[in-house]
N, C-alpha and C positions, 0 to 999 in steps of 0.2 A: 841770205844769211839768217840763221837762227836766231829767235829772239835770246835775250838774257833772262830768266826767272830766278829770281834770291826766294829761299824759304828762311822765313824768320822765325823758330818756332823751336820752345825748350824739349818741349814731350820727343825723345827720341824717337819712337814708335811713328808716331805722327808726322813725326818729319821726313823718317828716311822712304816713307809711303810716296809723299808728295812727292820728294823730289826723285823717286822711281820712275812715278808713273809720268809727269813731266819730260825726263829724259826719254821715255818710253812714247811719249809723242813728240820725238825730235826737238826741243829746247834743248839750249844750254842751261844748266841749273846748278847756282849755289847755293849752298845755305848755310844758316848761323843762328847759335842759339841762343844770342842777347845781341844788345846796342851796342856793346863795343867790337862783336865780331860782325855786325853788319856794316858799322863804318870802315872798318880794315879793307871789306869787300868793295866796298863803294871805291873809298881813295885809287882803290887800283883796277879798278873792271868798268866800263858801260852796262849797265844794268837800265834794262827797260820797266821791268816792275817787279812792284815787291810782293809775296804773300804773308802778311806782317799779323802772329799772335797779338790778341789784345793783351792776356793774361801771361805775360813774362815776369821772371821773376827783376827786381828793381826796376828800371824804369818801362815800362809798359807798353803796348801797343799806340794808346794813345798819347803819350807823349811821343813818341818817335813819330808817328803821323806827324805832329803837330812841326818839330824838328826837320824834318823832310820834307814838308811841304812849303817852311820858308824858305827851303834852299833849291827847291829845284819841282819840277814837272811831271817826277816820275811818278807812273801807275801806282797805285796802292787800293789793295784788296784787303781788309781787316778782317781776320777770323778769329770769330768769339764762340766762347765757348758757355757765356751766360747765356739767357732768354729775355734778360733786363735790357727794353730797347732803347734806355736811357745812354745804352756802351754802344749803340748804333749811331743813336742821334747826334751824341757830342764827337766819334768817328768821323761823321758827317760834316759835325761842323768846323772841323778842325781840316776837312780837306782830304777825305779818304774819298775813292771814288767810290767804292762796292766795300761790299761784306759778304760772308757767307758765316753762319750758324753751326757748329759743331753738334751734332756729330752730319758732317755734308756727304755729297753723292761728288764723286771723284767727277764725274762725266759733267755734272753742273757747272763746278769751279772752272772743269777746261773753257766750258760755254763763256762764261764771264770773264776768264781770260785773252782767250779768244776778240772776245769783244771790246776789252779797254783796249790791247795792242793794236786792234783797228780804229780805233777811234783817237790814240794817240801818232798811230801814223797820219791819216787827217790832216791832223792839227800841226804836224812836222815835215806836210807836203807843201814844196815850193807853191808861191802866189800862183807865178805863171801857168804850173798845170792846169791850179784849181778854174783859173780865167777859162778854161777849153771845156769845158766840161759844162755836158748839155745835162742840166737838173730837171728838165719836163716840168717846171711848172712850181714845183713845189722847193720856191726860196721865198721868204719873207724878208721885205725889204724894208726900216724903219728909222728915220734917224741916220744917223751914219754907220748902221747894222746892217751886215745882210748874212739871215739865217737860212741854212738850205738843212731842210729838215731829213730828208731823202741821206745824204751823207752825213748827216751828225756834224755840221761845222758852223760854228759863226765866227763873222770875224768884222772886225770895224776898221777901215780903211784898208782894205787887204792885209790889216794883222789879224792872224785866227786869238782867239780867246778859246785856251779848252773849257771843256764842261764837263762834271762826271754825268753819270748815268741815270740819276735824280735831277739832276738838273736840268737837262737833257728833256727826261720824261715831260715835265711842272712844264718848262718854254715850248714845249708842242702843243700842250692844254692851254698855255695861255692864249699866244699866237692864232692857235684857231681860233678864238673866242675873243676877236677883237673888240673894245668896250662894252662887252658884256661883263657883269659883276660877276663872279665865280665866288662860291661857301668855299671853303674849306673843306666840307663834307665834299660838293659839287667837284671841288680840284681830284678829293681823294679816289672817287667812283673814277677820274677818269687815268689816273697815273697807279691805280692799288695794283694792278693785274702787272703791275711792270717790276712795281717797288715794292722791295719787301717789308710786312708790316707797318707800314706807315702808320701818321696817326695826325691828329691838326698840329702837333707839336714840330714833325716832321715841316709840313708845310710850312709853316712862317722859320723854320732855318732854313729851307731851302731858299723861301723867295729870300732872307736874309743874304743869302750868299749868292745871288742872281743881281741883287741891288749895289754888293761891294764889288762885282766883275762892270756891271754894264750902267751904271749911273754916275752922271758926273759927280754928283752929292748923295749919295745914301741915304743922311738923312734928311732930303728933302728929294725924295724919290719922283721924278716926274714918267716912269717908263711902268712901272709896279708899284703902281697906284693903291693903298689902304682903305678900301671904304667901312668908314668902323659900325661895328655890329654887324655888318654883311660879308664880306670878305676882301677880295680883291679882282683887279679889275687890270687890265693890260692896255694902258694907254699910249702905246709906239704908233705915230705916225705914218 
């Protein structure tokens, strides 16, 4: 079955592109030009993910992020239209998985499409499969975690915990790099080529939102360790 893609996004132009070329790679595709016709959609449809304007007129990209992601699991792809990566980072911290930058490459957005609905299937595939599935090697086991880097999934007592794609990136750099201190700079060289424009600012939201998924106390982190003036350090078992 077809996934569900919603376009959230006022620019007429802009939208009826999307949701063309979408249908044009076999998606089912709705779309909606504010917050109130994306709720109407949701109430009545299974929608796997959203492509969600930041710059809407009334309530914004980033509030609806924020709004959707206390209520549910679903994909979100932020498309901005500034260069201000401040509209990234707080995206970010609000629970968006990805973004992509206006004016984007049609062929791009499919790629990261493509890739949350795989990475959301993952995390929505029964315990039992995941049990049969031979990972060669490449699961990190820590704690009552076990991350298999090869598939994108962690999960702690056989519950998976999603991650986006920053998150993702940052727990593969740490995970190799067991009690080794990683800079900030050191994390960015190794996650930059993945994430777009990062910055140290990036980092510490990410590991912020690594600490409120996977520690019993956030703030008394014992997993993503702060060593100050130097950076951080991955102390999992």
């Amino acid at each position: 079955m077809s996934s569900h893609v919603l376009v959230v996004e006022d620019d007429v132009v802009t939208r009826s592109k999307l949701v063309g070329y979408f249908q044009k790679e076999g998606y089912k595709v709705s779309e909606a030009e504010d917050g109130q016709q994306m709720r109407e959609i949701l109430a009545s449809n299974h929608v796997d993910l959203i492509m969600l304007d930041v710059n809407l007129p009334g309530e914004d990209g980033l509030m609806l992020t924020r709004e959707l992601r206390s209520q549910s699991n679903i994909g979100i792809i932020l498309v901005t239209g500034r260069t201000d990566s401040i509209d990234k980072i707080v995206g970010l911290e609000m629970g968006a998985d990805d973004y992509v930058t206006k004016p984007f490459e049609l062929r791009e957005l499919l790629v990261r499409v493509k890739n949350l609905l795989w990475r959301i299937s993952l995390v929505n595939q029964p315990v039992e499969e995941k049990e049969h599935v031979d990972t060669s090697g490449n699961t990190v086991y820590f704690g009552d975690w076990v991350f298999d880097i090869q598939r994108r999934a962690l999960s702690r007592g056989g519950e998976p915990v999603k991650l986006t794609k920053a998150e993702y990136e940052l727990l593969v750099a740490l995970t190799t790099h067991t009690n080794k201190v990683l800079s900030r700079e050191r994390i960015l060289n190794l996650i930059s080529h993945r994430v777009d424009a990062p910055n140290d600012r990036t980092i510490d939201v990410l590991i912020r939102r690594l600490r409120s998924k996977m520690e019993y106390d956030p703030k008394n982190p014992q997993i993503f360790v702060t060593i100050h003036g130097e950076g951080y350090l991955f102390a999992g078992d």
